[in-house]
Residue, then its C-alpha position, 0 to 999 in steps of 0.5 A: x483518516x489519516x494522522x502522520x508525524x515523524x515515519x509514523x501515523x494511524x490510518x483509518x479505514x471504513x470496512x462493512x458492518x459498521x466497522x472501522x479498522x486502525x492500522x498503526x503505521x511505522x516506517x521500520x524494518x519489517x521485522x522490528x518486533x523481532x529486534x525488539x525482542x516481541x512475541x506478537x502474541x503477547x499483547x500487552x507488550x506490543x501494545x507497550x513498544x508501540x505506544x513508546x514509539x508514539x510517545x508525545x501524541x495525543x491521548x486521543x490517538x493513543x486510543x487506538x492502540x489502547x482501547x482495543x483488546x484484540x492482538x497485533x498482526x505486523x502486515x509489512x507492504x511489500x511493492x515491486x520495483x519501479x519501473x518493473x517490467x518483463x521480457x515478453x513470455x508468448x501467450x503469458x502475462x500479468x495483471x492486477x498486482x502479479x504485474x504492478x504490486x505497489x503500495x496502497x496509497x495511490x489508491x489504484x490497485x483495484x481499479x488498475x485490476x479491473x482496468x488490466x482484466x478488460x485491456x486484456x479482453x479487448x486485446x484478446x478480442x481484437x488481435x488474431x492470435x493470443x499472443x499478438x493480443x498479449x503483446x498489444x495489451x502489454x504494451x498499453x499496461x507496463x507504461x500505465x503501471x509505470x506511472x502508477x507505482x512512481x505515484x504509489x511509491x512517491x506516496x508512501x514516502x511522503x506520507x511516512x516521512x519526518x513531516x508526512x502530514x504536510x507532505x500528505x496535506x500538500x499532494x492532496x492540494x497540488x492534485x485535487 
């Protein structure tokens, strides 16, 4: 579940054991508790800088910062520059996000993890030498990775932009 408006929003998560975690979302400086004067371990005043931040929304989405008694970890997203690319190292490469850290809003860095360790697998088993293999898979990974960090990169700054939930709402239409 998402609720997004004005760089800022909740994202919801179903985890195991029946849990669902709540991730507040602002698009800020990565460290904005700093600037503002907070200890993070100081729950009550996290919980009242971020609850001005979310002035106007409604009290039912207020409840996910209110209604919880557990503390605040800032968990900035970190991605690689797009395109991100490397000068070919013999019998050394990447794979999974060493090779294509992106946001998660494309919802591909786990399936581009899998999908790099079985390129890299065939490649190994299809070239003579480690690093004709490696050269070969590198081949096919910088350009899939390409394509798939421009869309992470895309969707992360539509989703916290000043109207990220018709942004969000018309990727969703336009690709599904």
């Amino acid at each position: 579940m998402m609720a997004l408006h004005n760089q800022q929003g909740f994202v919801a998560q179903r985890n195991s054991g029946g849990h669902i975690r709540v991730y507040v979302a602002m698009r800020n400086d990565e460290d904005w508790h700093r600037q503002a004067g907070l200890d993070l371990t100081d729950t009550a005043a996290v919980r009242d800088a971020i609850l001005d931040r979310f002035t106007g929304w409604s009290d039912r989405m207020l409840g996910f910062i209110t209604d919880t008694d557990t503390g605040y970890v800032n968990r900035p997203l970190y991605a690689l520059p797009v395109p991100h690319t490397w000068t070919h190292a013999p019998g050394l490469t990447l794979l999974g996000d060493a090779a294509h850290l992106m946001s998660p809003f494309s919802g591909m860095g786990a399936n581009l993890a899998m999908l790099d360790g079985a390129d890299l697998a065939q490649a190994l088993i299809d070239n003579a030498t480690i690093d004709e293999a490696v050269t070969a898979y590198e081949r096919v990974l910088l350009p899939r990775s390409v394509e798939a960090a421009e869309g992470a990169a895309g969707a992360i700054d539509d989703a916290f932009s000043p109207d990220g939930a018709a942004q969000v709402l018309a990727h969703m239409t336009q690709h599904h």
